[in-house]
Each structure stands twice: as structure tokens, then as C-alpha cells.
C-alpha positions, 0 to 999 in steps of 0.5 A, spaced: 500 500 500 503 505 497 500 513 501 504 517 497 498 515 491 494 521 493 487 520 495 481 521 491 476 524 496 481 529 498 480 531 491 473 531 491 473 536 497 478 540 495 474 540 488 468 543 493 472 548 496 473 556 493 480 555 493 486 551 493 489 550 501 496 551 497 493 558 493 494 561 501 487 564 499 486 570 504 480 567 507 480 560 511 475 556 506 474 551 511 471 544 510 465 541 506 462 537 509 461 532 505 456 526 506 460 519 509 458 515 504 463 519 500 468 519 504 469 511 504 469 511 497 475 515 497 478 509 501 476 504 498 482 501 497 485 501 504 477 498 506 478 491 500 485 490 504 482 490 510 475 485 508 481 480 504 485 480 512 478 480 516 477 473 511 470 474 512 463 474 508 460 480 505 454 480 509 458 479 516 463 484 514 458 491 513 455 488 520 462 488 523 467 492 520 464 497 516 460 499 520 465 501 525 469 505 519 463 508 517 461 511 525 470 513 525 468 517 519 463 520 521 467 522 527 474 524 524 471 526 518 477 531 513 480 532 520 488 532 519 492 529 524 497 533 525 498 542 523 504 541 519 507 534 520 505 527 518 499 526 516 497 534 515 492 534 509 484 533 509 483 527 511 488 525 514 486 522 521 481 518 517 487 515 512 491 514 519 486 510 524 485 505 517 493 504 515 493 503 523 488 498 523 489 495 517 497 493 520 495 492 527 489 487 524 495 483 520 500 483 525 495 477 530 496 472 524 502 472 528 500 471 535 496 468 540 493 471 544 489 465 549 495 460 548 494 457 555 486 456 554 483 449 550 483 449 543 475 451 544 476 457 548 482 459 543 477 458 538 471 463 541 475 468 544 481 469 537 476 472 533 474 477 538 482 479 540 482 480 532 476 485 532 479 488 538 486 489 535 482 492 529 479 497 534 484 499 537 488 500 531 482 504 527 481 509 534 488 510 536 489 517 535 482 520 537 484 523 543 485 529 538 479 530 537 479 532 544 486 536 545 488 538 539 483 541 535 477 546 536 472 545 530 467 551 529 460 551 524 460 559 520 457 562 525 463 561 530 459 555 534 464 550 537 463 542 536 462 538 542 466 532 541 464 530 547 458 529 545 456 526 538 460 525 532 462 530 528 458 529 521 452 528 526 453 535 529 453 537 522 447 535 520 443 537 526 446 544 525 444 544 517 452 546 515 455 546 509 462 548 512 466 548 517 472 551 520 479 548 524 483 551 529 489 548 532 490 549 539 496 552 542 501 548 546 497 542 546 498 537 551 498 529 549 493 526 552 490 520 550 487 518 556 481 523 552 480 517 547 476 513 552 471 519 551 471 518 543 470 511 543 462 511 544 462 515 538 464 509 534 464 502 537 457 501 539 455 497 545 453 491 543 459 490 540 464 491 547 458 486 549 460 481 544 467 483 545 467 481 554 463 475 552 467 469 555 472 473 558 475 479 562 481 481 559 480 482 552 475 489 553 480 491 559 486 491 554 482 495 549 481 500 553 488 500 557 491 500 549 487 508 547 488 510 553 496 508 554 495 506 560 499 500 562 495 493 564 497 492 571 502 487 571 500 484 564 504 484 557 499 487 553 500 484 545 494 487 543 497 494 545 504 492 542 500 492 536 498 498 535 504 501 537 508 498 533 503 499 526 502 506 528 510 508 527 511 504 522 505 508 518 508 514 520 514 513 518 511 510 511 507 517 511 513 521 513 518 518 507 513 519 502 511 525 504 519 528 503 518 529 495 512 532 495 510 537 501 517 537 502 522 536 509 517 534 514 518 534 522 522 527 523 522 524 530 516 529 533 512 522 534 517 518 537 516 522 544 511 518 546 516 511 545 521 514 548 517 517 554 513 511 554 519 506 554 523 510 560 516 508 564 517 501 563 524 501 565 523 505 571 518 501 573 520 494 571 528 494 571 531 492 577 537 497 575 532 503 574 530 502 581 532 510 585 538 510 590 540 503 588 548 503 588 550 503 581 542 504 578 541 509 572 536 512 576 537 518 581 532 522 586 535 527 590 534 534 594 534 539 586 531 533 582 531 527 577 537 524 574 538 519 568 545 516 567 547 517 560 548 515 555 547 508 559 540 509 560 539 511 552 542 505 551 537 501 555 531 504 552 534 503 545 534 496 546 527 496 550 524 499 544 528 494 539 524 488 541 518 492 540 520 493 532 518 500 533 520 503 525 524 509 526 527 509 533 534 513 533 539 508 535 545 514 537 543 517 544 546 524 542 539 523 537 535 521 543 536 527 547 535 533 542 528 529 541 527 529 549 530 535 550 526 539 545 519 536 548 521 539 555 523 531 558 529 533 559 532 539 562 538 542 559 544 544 564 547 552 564 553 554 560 549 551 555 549 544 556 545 539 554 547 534 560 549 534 567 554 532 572 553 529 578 556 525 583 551 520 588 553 517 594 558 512 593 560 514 585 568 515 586 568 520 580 562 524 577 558 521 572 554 524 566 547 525 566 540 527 564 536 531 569 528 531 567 525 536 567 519 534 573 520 528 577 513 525 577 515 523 569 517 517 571 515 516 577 508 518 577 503 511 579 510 507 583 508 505 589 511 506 594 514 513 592 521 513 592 524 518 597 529 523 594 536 523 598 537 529 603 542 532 599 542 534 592 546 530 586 549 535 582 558 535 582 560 542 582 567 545 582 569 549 586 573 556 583 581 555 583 581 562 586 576 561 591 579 558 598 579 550 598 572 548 601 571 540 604 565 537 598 559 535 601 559 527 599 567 525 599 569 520 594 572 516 601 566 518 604 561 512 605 553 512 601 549 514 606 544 509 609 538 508 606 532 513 610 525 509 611 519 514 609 518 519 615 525 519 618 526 525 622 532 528 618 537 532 622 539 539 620 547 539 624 549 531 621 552 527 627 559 527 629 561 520 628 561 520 620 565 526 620 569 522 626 570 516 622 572 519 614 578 523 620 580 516 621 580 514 614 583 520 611 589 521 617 594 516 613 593 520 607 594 527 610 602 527 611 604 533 610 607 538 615 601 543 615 596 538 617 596 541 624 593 548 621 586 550 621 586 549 613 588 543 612 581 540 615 578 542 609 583 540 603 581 536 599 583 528 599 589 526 594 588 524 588 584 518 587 584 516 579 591 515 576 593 513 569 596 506 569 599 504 563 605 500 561 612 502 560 612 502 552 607 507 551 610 514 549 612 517 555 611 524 551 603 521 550 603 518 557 605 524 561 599 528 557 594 523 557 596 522 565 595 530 566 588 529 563 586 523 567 588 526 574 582 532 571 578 527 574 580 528 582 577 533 586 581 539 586 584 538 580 579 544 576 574 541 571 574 534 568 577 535 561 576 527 561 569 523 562 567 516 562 562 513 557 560 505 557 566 502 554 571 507 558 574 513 559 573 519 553 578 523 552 578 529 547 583 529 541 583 536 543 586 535 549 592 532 547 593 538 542 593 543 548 598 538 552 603 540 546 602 532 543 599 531 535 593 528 536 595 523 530 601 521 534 598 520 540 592 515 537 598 512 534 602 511 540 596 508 543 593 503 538 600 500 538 600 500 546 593 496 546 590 502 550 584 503 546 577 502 545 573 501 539 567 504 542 564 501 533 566 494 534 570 494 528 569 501 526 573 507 527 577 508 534 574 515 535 568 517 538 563 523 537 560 526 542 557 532 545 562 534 551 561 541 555 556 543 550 559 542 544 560 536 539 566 533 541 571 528 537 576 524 542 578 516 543 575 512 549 581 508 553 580 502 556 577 503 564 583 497 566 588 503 565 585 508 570 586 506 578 580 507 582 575 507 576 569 502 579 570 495 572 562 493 573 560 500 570 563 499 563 563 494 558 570 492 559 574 488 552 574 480 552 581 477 557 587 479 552 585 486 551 586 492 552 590 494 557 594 491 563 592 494 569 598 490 573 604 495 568 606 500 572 606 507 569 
């Protein structure tokens, strides 16, 4: 099926209209409001595919099926999905509700819903999960008809589509016309779509659909309004979701030549918003406040790990078979951040610094822009920790100031709900880091006052074996050390597979960029973060692209191994080599 073929009823509308949309006629013409009739005529293609995949007779198919098109029609009439995106033109919303339905329909010849019921029951309830696929598939996106638009009749009079379909208020009112505007900074909402569904699915047939069961009319429900069911896999949704991006997509591709450059990626906000969802509430490593989680909560906010947490969520959606998810997390983040998900750090960044209880070095991270994004509906609520997450260098003019979570201090123990928190902290961690810190501490000046509050020596060192260039060790030895406390900002971070260095870096230390990643190729130092792709890495980095290499983590001292992905035995770096 091919959506590029334009569609014979939008040129009969459009036929009707004083004016061409693409004349930029100085009055709106609005929309003719044509019969349904010949709306369906207009989609007559799409409908012969859908009987042919329904495999039914004439008769059983007008009663079944075409019956609930026509009552969709009724209800979306030439309505657009979209302002200036996929789906744009008149009509457009019915076209969409059909292609979705019709690949969701054909997407259950591959699956069983009642696989761990007898054969009899299997063959009662089938039919029915199919029929609701369909249903779900044809309303998916009828919540816009609530939250998106406001339809007006010519004497300014608003449709209440709370109330009744759209061509039915038409033919109470006599009109021939009417007009579209769209709302601004409109909220998603699909939870609405319940309120539309009456519209076109009438009760008999949710009666014939909770026949026999309780679950398929639940997971019809729980699919348009995107609500997740409590603690069950919902295919028919998975469906859905799926055949709707691929539609997009499709409609998107096909649209480039002719309207021009459409807005790629708006529509997978969803996906990315609904997997980050999923993970929080079903990944144990999503869990808040857990060593090592992805996920932190504290006094100024919500953070993600990143790219970690991109890299869980394009798996996640992998699995689903979602068309058009970005694989490169760089392309997750504009996305996130461009809808308002995410917040972007000062100074221009796009990613945060924070340092949680426990981390031996900061760790890069997204900050969502309202915690209850992820965390709305679990149950119990996390607790945020008593102090805030964000890693902030101190001036180097400024006097040395004692950080408030040292990397020698120990996580803080866990809080129960409704603890008491103290606002001068008990003597004794303080007693106890003393202790720790005292072999440390052997300078003569560790009697003075200021020598409490000077920063721990350096705990990230560069191990690497003796054959490297000493001239490369030294500069990359330099970079490492950014990562201790006291030391002025990182001008090095860690990634998934290691530690990135920018080539800059090297530049700045007086060594050629391209010397030093010969020198390390030849050390076994680095890390091809494209398995057998090009050893550097493209990244952002202090709010900039950045390009750099990525050393393997075995050659810094004090870096924690189970956070990266770290080569096979036999490469990379031999930790045991002194520098």
C-alpha cells in the first residue's frame, strides 16, 4: 500500500472548496462537509485490504467492520492529524486510524493471544482479540479530537466532541462548512480517547467483545488510553504501537518529495517517554538510590545516567520493532530535550554532572525536567536523598572548601519514609572519614586550621605500561588526574566502554593528536567504542560536539570495572604495568 498515491476524496473536497489550501487564499475556506458515504469511497482501497485480512463474508463484514469505519468517519471526518507534520492534509486522521488498523489487524496472524486456554476457548475468544486489535488500531489517535483541535460551524459555534460525532453535529446544525483551529501548546493526552470511543464502537459490540472473558475489553481500553495493564504484557497494545510508527514513518518518507522536509522524530516522544516508564518501573537497575542504578532522586531533582540509560531504552524499544527509533543517544536527547523531558544544564549544556553517594568520580547525566515523569503511579514513592546530586567545582581562586559527599566518604544509609532528618549531621561520620583520611594527610601543615578542609589526594591515576610514549603518557596522565577533586574541571569523562578523552586535549598538552592515537593503538590502550569501526568517538562534551578516543577503564586506578563494558581477557590494557 503505497500513501504517497494521493487520495481521491481529498480531491473531491478540495474540488468543493473556493480555493486551493496551497493558493494561501486570504480567507480560511474551511471544510465541506461532505456526506460519509463519500468519504469511504475515497478509501476504498485501504477498506478491500482490510475485508481480504478480516477473511470474512460480505454480509458479516458491513455488520462488523464497516460499520465501525463508517461511525470513525463520521467522527474524524477531513480532520488532519497533525498542523504541519505527518499526516497534515484533509483527511488525514481518517487515512491514519485505517493504515493503523489495517497493520495492527495483520500483525495477530502472528500471535496468540489465549495460548494457555483449550483449543475451544482459543477458538471463541481469537476472533474477538482480532476485532479488538482492529479497534484499537482504527481509534488510536482520537484523543485529538479532544486536545488538539477546536472545530467551529460559520457562525463561530464550537463542536462538542464530547458529545456526538462530528458529521452528526453537522447535520443537526444544517452546515455546509466548517472551520479548524489548532490549539496552542497542546498537551498529549490520550487518556481523552476513552471519551471518543462511544462515538464509534457501539455497545453491543464491547458486549460481544467481554463475552467469555475479562481481559480482552480491559486491554482495549488500557491500549487508547496508554495506560499500562497492571502487571500484564499487553500484545494487543504492542500492536498498535508498533503499526502506528511504522505508518508514520511510511507517511513521513513519502511525504519528503512532495510537501517537502517534514518534522522527523516529533512522534517518537511518546516511545521514548513511554519506554523510560517501563524501565523505571520494571528494571531492577532503574530502581532510585540503588548503588550503581541509572536512576537518581535527590534534594534539586531527577537524574538519568547517560548515555547508559539511552542505551537501555534503545534496546527496550528494539524488541518492540518500533520503525524509526534513533539508535545514537546524542539523537535521543535533542528529541527529549526539545519536548521539555529533559532539562538542559547552564553554560549551555545539554547534560549534567553529578556525583551520588558512593560514585568515586562524577558521572554524566540527564536531569528531567519534573520528577513525577517517571515516577508518577510507583508505589511506594521513592524518597529523594537529603542532599542534592549535582558535582560542582569549586573556583581555583576561591579558598579550598571540604565537598559535601567525599569520594572516601561512605553512601549514606538508606532513610525509611518519615525519618526525622537532622539539620547539624552527627559527629561520628565526620569522626570516622578523620580516621580514614589521617594516613593520607602527611604533610607538615596538617596541624593548621586549613588543612581540615583540603581536599583528599588524588584518587584516579593513569596506569599504563612502560612502552607507551612517555611524551603521550605524561599528557594523557595530566588529563586523567582532571578527574580528582581539586584538580579544576574534568577535561576527561567516562562513557560505557571507558574513559573519553578529547583529541583536543592532547593538542593543548603540546602532543599531535595523530601521534598520540598512534602511540596508543600500538600500546593496546584503546577502545573501539564501533566494534570494528573507527577508534574515535563523537560526542557532545561541555556543550559542544566533541571528537576524542575512549581508553580502556583497566588503565585508570580507582575507576569502579562493573560500570563499563570492559574488552574480552587479552585486551586492552594491563592494569598490573606500572606507569
Amino acid at each position: 500500500m503505497a500513501t504517497s498515491q494521493p487520495f481521491p476524496h481529498r480531491c473531491a473536497a478540495m474540488a468543493v472548496t473556493p480555493g486551493s489550501v496551497s493558493s494561501y487564499s486570504a480567507s480560511d475556506p474551511g471544510f465541506a462537509a461532505v456526506p460519509v458515504e463519500n468519504l469511504l469511497t475515497g478509501e476504498a482501497d485501504l477498506i478491500a485490504r482490510i475485508k481480504l485480512c478480516y477473511g470474512i463474508d460480505r454480509a458479516s463484514f458491513e455488520r462488523d467492520v464497516l460499520m465501525l469505519v463508517r461511525r470513525y468517519a463520521a467522527c474524524v471526518h477531513l480532520l488532519p492529524a497533525t498542523a504541519d507534520n505527518y499526516f497534515s492534509k484533509p483527511g488525514g486522521l481518517l487515512r491514519l486510524g485505517l493504515e493503523t488498523a489495517f497493520f495492527s489487524l495483520q500483525g495477530t496472524d502472528a500471535h496468540i493471544f489465549s495460548g494457555r486456554m483449550s483449543i475451544s476457548t482459543r477458538r471463541q475468544l481469537e476472533p474477538r482479540w482480532r476485532h479488538a486489535t482492529f479497534i484499537a488500531g482504527l481509534c488510536c489517535e482520537m484523543h485529538r479530537l479532544m486536545s488538539h483541535i477546536i472545530v467551529t460551524d460559520a457562525a463561530g459555534e464550537a463542536w462538542p466532541a464530547f458529545l456526538l460525532p462530528l458529521a452528526d453535529w453537522l447535520a443537526t446544525r444544517d452546515s455546509e462548512r466548517y472551520f479548524l483551529r489548532w490549539r496552542p501548546q497542546a498537551i498529549e493526552a490520550r487518556g481523552l480517547g476513552l471519551f471518543a470511543l462511544p462515538h464509534v464502537v457501539p455497545p453491543a459490540v464491547m458486549a460481544d467483545l467481554s463475552e467469555g472473558n475479562a481481559v480482552i475489553v480491559p486491554h482495549l481500553l488500557a491500549s487508547i488510553s496508554g495506560i499500562p495493564v497492571y502487571r500484564e504484557h499487553n500484545i494487543l497494545d504492542e500492536l498498535v504501537r508498533r503499526s502506528l510508527a511504522l505508518v508514520i514513518d511510511r507517511n513521513l518518507v513519502a511525504s519528503a518529495d512532495r510537501y517537502g522536509s517534514p518534522q522527523y522524530g516529533s512522534h517518537l516522544e511518546r516511545y521514548l517517554v513511554d519506554a523510560l516508564r517501563r524501565l523505571a518501573r520494571g528494571n531492577s537497575a532503574w530502581v532510585p538510590n540503588r548503588e550503581k542504578s541509572r536512576l537518581w532522586f535527590g534534594q534539586d531533582g531527577l537524574f538519568l545516567v547517560w548515555p547508559g540509560a539511552a542505551e537501555d531504552v534503545h534496546q527496550l524499544l528494539e524488541a518492540d520493532q518500533l520503525a524509526g527509533i534513533p539508535k545514537a543517544p546524542e539523537t535521543m536527547l535533542e528529541l527529549l530535550l526539545a519536548a521539555g523531558v529533559f532539562e538542559a544544564a547552564a553554560a549551555g549544556r545539554s547534560t549534567w554532572s553529578i556525583q551520588p553517594p558512593g560514585a568515586k568520580a562524577p558521572l554524566e547525566a540527564v536531569k528531567l525536567s519534573a520528577p513525577a515523569i517517571l515516577l508518577a503511579g510507583i508505589d511506594p514513592l521513592p524518597v529523594a536523598l537529603p542532599q542534592a546530586l549535582e558535582f560542582k567545582h569549586a573556583p581555583a581562586s576561591s579558598a579550598p572548601v571540604a565537598p559535601q559527599t567525599p569520594p572516601s566518604m561512605p553512601p549514606p544509609a538508606p532513610l525509611k519514609s518519615g525519618t526525622q532528618l537532622l539539620l547539624i549531621p552527627p559527629p561520628e561520620p565526620p569522626a570516622e572519614s578523620d580516621v580514614r583520611m589521617a594516613p593520607v594527610e602527611e604533610t607538615p601543615r596538617s596541624s593548621s586550621p586549613e588543612s581540615a578542609t583540603t581536599p583528599p589526594s588524588a584518587s584516579f591515576t593513569l596506569q599504563a605500561p612502560m612502552r607507551l610514549n612517555p611524551v603521550v603518557r605524561d599528557a594523557l596522565a595530566d588529563a586523567v588526574r582532571t578527574l580528582n577533586d581539586g584538580m579544576g574541571p574534568p577535561t576527561v569523562c567516562t562513557v560505557a566502554q571507558g574513559v573519553f578523552v578529547p583529541l583536543e586535549e592532547f593538542g593543548r598538552r603540546g602532543v599531535q593528536p595523530s601521534l598520540a592515537m598512534r602511540a596508543l593503538t600500538e600500546a593496546n590502550l584503546l577502545v573501539k567504542p564501533n566494534g570494528n569501526g573507527p577508534p574515535t568517538l563523537s560526542r557532545e562534551f561541555n556543550g559542544n560536539p566533541t571528537v576524542g578516543i575512549v581508553l580502556d577503564p583497566r588503565c585508570v586506578s580507582g575507576l569502579d570495572l562493573t560500570g563499563f563494558a570492559v574488552p574480552a581477557e587479552g585486551e586492552g590494557c594491563d592494569a598490573r604495568t606500572p606507569l
